[in-house]
C-alpha positions as CSV (number, residue, x, y, z in Angstrom):
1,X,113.8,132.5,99.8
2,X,113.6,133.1,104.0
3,X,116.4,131.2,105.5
4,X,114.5,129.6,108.2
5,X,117.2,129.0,110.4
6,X,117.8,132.5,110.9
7,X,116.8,134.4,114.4
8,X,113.3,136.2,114.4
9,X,115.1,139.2,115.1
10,X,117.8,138.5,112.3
11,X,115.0,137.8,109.1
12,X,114.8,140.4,106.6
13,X,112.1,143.1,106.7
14,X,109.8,145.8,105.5
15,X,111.4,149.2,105.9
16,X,107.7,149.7,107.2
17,X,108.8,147.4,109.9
18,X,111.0,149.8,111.4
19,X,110.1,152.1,114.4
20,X,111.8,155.0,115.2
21,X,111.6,155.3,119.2
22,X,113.6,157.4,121.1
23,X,116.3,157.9,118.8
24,X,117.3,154.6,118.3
25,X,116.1,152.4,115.6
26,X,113.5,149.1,116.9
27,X,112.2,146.7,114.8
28,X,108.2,145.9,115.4
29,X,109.5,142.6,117.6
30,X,112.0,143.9,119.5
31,X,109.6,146.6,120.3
32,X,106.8,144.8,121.4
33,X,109.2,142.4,123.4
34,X,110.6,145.0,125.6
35,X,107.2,146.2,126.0
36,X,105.6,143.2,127.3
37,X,109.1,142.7,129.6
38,X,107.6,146.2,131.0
39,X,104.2,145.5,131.1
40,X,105.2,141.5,133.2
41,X,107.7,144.0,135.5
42,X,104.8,146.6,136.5
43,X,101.7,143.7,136.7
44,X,104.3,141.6,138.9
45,X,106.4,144.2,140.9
46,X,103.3,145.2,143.6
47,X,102.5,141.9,144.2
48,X,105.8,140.7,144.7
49,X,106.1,144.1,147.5
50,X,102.8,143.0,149.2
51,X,104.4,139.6,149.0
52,X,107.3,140.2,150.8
53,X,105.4,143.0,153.6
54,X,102.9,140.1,154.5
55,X,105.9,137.6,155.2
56,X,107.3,140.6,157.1
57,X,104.0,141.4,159.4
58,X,103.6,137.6,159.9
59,X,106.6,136.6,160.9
60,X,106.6,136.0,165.0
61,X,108.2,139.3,166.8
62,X,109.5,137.1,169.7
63,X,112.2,135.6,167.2
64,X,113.8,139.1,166.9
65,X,113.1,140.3,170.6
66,X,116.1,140.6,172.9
67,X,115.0,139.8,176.5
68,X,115.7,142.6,178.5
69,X,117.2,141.8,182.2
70,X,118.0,143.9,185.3
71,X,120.6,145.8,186.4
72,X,121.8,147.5,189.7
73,X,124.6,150.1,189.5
74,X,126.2,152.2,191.7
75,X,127.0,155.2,190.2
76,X,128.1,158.9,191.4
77,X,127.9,156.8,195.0
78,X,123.6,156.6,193.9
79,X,122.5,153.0,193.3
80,X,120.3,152.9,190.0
81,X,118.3,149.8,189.0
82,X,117.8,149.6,185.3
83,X,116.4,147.2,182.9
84,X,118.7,147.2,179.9
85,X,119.5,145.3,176.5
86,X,122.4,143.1,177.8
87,X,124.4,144.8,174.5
88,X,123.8,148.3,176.0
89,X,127.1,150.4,176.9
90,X,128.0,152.1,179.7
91,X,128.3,155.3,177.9
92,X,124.6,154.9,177.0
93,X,123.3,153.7,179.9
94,X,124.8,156.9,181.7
95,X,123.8,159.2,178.9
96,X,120.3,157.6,177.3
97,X,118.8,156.1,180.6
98,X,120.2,158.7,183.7
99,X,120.9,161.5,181.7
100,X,124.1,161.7,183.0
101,X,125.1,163.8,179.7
102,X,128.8,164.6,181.2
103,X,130.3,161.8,179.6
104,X,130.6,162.5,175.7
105,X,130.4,160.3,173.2
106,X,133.1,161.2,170.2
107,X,134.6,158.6,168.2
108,X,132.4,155.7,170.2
109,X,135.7,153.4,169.2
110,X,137.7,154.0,172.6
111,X,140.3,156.2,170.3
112,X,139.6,159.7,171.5
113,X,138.9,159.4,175.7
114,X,135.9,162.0,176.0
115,X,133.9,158.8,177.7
116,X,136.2,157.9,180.0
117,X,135.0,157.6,183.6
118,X,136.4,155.8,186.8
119,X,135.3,152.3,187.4
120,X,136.7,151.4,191.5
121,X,139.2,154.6,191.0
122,X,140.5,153.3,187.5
123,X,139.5,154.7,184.2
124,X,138.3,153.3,181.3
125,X,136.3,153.8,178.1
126,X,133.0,153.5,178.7
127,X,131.8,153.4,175.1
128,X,133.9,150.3,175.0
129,X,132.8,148.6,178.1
130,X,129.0,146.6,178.4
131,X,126.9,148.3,181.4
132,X,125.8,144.7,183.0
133,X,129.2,144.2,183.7
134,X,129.6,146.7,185.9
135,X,127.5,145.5,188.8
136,X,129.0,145.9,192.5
137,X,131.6,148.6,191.0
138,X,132.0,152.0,192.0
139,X,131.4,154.2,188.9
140,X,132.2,157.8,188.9
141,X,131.5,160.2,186.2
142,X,132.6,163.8,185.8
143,X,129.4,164.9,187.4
144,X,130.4,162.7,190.9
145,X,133.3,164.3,191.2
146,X,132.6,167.4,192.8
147,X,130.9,168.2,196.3
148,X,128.2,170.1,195.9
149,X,129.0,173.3,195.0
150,X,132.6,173.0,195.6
151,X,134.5,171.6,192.5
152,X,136.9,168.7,192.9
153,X,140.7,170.5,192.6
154,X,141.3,169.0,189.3
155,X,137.7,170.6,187.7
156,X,139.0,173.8,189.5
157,X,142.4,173.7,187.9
158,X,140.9,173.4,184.7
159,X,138.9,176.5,185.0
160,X,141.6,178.4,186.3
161,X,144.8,177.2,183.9
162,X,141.5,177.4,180.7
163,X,142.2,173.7,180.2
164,X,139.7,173.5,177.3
165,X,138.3,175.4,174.8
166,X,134.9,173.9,173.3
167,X,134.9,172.0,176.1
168,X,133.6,168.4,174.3
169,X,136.4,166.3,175.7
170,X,136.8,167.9,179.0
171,X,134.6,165.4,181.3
172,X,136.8,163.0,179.7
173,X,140.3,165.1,180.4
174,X,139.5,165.6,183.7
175,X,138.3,162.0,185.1
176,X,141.3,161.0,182.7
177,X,143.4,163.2,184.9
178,X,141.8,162.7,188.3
179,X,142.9,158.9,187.5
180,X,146.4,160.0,186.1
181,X,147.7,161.4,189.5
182,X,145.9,158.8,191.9
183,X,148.5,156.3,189.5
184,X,151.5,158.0,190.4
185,X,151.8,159.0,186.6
186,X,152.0,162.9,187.3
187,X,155.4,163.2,188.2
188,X,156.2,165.6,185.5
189,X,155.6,167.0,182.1
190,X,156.8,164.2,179.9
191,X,155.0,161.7,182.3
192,X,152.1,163.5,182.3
193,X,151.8,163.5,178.5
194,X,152.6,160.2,178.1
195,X,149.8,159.1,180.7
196,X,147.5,161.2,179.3
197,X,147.4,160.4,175.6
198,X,144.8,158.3,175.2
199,X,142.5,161.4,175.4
200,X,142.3,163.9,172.6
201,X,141.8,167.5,172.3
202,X,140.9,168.6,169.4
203,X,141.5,172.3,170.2
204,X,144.9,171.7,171.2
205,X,145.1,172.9,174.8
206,X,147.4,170.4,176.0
207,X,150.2,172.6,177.3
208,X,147.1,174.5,179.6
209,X,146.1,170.8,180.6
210,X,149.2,169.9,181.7
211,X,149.7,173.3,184.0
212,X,146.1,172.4,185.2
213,X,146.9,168.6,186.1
214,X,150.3,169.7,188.1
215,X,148.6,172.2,190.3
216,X,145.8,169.6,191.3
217,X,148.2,167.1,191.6
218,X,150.3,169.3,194.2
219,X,146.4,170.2,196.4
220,X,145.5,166.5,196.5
221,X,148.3,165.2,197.4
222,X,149.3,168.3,199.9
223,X,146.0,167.4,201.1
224,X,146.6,163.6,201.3
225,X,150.0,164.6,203.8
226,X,147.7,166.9,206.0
């Protein structure tokens, strides 16, 4: 007699009840319940996708809209005016809206110094540092620094000492080390390290970096006692 308390999927059968399907032995019921779990998943799943891209299309673009506002800078001694997301860096203001591509952008955490430019003769990070905040300041990048067709002493001691190698964080080296001697911090080799760490060269030329900092350092400020 059928014990009626028993699950459906526990009560005795016909061997003829029993499917073979991929390997594994199914009973009729099980069978046809994972079937119709299937069939509910592929009847429901595109509507619940058209669902979800309608509340998508109408939903009101203003409420994810950032309102763009103005900016003036004064960069390379040019004054640019700019209409900017207020969350826009420095970095990509210079390199994304003036194509000033000097300025590199390598870890984009302020760890490795290939953004740094001068901000009123100091340097900073410029990956790390908002654009709108910048207004009335004196921004140099590596591109400012020379004349013309004459190179600032500090881009010519580079060349000449082969301060780089691929050249990535050089623009950052150099505005780095423009900034280092102004500071007083170029007194000698220890100093100049020490002052110079927060920029990173992968391709280890510090020792021709150093030789190339000291000889500019000895032309500006020979230049400054003229």
């Amino acid at each position: 007699m059928r014990d009626e308390s028993s699950s459906p999927d526990q009560l005795p059968s016909d061997p003829l009840d029993e499917l073979l399907v991929f390997g594994n032995l199914e009973t009729r019921r099980r069978f046809l319940k994972k079937v119709a779990g299937t069939s509910a998943a592929l009847t429901l799943g595109p509507r619940l996708v058209a669902f979800a891209a309608d509340q998508i299309a109408t939903t009101p673009a203003n409420q994810n809209s950032i309102s763009m506002i103005d900016v003036q800078l004064k960069i390379n001694g040019a004054i640019h005016k700019l209409q900017l997301d207020p969350r826009t860096t420095l970095l990509d203001t210079l390199r994304e809206h003036l194509q000033l591509t000097g300025s590199k952008k390598g870890c984009d955490h302020g760890q490795c110094g290939a953004c740094t430019v001068l901000v009123n003769g100091r340097r900073i990070n410029s990956c790390l540092s908002l654009a709108i905040v910048h207004e009335g300041d004196e921004i140099t990048t590596v591109e400012g620094l020379a004349k013309g067709d004459a190179l600032h002493p500090m881009q010519a001691a580079f060349v000449e000492h082969d301060g780089f190698q691929c050249g990535y964080c050089t623009p950052g080296q150099i505005c780095s080390a423009v900034a280092c001697v102004q500071e007083g911090h170029a007194k000698g080799d220890a100093q100049i390290r020490e002052f110079m760490s927060g920029n990173l060269c992968r391709c280890g030329a510090y020792p021709n970096i150093v030789e190339a900092i000291k000889q500019a350092r000895d032309q500006i400020e020979g230049a400054q006692n003229s």
